[in-house]
C-alpha positions as CSV (number, residue, x, y, z in Angstrom):
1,X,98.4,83.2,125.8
2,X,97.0,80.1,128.0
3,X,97.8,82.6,130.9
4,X,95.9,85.4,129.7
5,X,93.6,82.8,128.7
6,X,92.7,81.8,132.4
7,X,92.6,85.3,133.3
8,X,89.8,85.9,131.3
9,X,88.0,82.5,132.1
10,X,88.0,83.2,135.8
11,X,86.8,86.9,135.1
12,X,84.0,86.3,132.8
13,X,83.3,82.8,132.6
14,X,83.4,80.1,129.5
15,X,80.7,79.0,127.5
16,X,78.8,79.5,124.3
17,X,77.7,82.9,125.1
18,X,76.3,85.6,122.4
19,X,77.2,87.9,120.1
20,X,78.5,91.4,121.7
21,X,75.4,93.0,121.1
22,X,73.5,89.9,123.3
23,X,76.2,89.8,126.0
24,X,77.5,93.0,126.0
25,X,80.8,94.9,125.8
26,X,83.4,94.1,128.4
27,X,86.9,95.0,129.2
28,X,88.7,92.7,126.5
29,X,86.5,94.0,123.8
30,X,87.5,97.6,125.0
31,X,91.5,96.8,124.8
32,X,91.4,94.9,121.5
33,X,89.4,98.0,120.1
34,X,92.3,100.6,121.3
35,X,95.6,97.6,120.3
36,X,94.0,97.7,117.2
37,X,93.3,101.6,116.3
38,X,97.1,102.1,117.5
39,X,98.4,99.5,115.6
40,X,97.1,101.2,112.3
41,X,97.5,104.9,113.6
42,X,94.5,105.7,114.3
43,X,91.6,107.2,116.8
44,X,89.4,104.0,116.6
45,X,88.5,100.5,115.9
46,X,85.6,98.8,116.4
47,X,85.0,95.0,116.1
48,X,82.1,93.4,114.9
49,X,81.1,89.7,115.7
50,X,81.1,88.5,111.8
51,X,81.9,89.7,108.2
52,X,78.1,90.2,107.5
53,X,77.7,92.6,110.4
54,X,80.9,94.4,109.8
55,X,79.4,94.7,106.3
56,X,75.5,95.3,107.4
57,X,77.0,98.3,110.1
58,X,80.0,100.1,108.0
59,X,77.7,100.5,105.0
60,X,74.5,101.6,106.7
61,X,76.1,104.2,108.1
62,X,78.8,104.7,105.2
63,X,75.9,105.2,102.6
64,X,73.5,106.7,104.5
65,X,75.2,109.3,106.2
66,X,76.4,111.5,103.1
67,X,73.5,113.1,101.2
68,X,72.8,112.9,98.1
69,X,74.9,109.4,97.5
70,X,74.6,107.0,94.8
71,X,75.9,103.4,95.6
72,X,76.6,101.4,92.7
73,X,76.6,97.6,93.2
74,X,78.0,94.5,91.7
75,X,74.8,92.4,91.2
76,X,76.1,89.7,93.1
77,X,77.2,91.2,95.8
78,X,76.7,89.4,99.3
79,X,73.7,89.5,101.3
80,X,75.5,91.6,104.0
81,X,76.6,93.9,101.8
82,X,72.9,93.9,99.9
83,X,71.1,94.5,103.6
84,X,73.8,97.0,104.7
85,X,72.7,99.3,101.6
86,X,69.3,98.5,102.2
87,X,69.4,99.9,105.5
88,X,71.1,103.2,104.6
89,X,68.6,104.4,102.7
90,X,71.0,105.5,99.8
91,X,70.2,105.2,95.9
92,X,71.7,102.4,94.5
93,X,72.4,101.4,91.2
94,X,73.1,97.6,90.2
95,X,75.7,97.2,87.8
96,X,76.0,93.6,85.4
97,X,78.3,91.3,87.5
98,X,82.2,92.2,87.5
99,X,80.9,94.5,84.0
100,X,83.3,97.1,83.5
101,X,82.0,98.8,80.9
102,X,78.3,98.7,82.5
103,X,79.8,100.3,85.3
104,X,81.0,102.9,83.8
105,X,77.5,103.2,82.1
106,X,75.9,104.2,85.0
107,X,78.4,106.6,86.6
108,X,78.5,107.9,83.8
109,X,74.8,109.0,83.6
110,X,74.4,110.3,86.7
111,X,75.4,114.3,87.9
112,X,78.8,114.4,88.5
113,X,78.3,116.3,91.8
114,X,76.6,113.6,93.8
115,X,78.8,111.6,95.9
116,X,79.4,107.9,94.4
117,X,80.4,104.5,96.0
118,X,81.3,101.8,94.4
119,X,80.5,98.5,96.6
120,X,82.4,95.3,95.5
121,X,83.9,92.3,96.9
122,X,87.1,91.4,95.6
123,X,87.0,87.8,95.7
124,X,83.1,86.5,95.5
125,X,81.9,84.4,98.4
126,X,79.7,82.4,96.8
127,X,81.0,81.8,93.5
128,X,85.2,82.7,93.4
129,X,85.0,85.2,91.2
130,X,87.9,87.6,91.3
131,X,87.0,91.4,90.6
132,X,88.9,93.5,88.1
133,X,89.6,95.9,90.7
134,X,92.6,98.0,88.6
135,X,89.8,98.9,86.2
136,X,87.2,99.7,88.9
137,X,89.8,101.4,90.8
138,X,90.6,103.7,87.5
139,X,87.0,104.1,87.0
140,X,86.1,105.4,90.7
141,X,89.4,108.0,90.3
142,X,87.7,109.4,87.1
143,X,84.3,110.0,88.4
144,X,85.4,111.0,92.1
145,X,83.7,108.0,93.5
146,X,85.3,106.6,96.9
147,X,85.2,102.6,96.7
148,X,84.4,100.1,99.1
149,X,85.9,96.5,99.1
């Protein structure tokens, strides 16, 4: 590790540098990417410089590239995950925090053709909060709604 370490010092420098999308993509970015999309079987990874980006990016596009979709979110959701649906354009519908039954409500009233995602964290940042995810998880298989976590 110290070795590969000094490798990377002497070809890129050290300092406080920037976010990837400031400084750039370079050739250890590019290796991480393909170590990790092998190590889970799959075509592609991509890394993202902090949770709230990874959360802003993923459900921009997630939400906003399928037509027609309706996000439902816990109300307190994260502010990354708030501006990541915010940028995507999609309809969302706010559902009472870790409410069940409120949920269910509002999936319930809307056509059953649209697309649905249900956008939760499973344990709250800012308060601890643990979601009831087996009943969420029961209520996404009933109305054909994909979750995000």
């Amino acid at each position: 590790v110290i070795e590969a370490m000094k490798e990377a010092i002497d070809a890129f420098g050290a300092g406080s540098g920037g976010s990837r999308n400031i400084g750039g993509t370079n050739h250890y970015h590019v290796l991480l990417e393909k170590e990790l999309a092998a190590f889970h079987g799959k075509e592609a990874a991509l890394l993202f410089s902090s949770g709230y980006t990874a959360n802003d990016g993923a459900l921009s596009v997630l939400a906003g590239r399928m037509p027609g979709t309706i996000v439902y979110s816990d109300a307190l959701n994260h502010a990354s995950i708030i501006d990541g649906l915010r940028h995507s354009g999609a309809q969302k519908r706010i559902f009472r925090h870790n409410d069940v039954a409120h949920l269910e409500e509002l999936i319930a009233d809307d056509p059953a053709d649209r697309p649905k995602l249900i956008v939760l964290e499973s344990v709250y940042s800012m308060s601890g909060d643990i979601a009831p995810l087996a009943e969420i998880a029961d209520i996404a298989k009933r109305y054909g709604a994909s979750t995000f976590l």
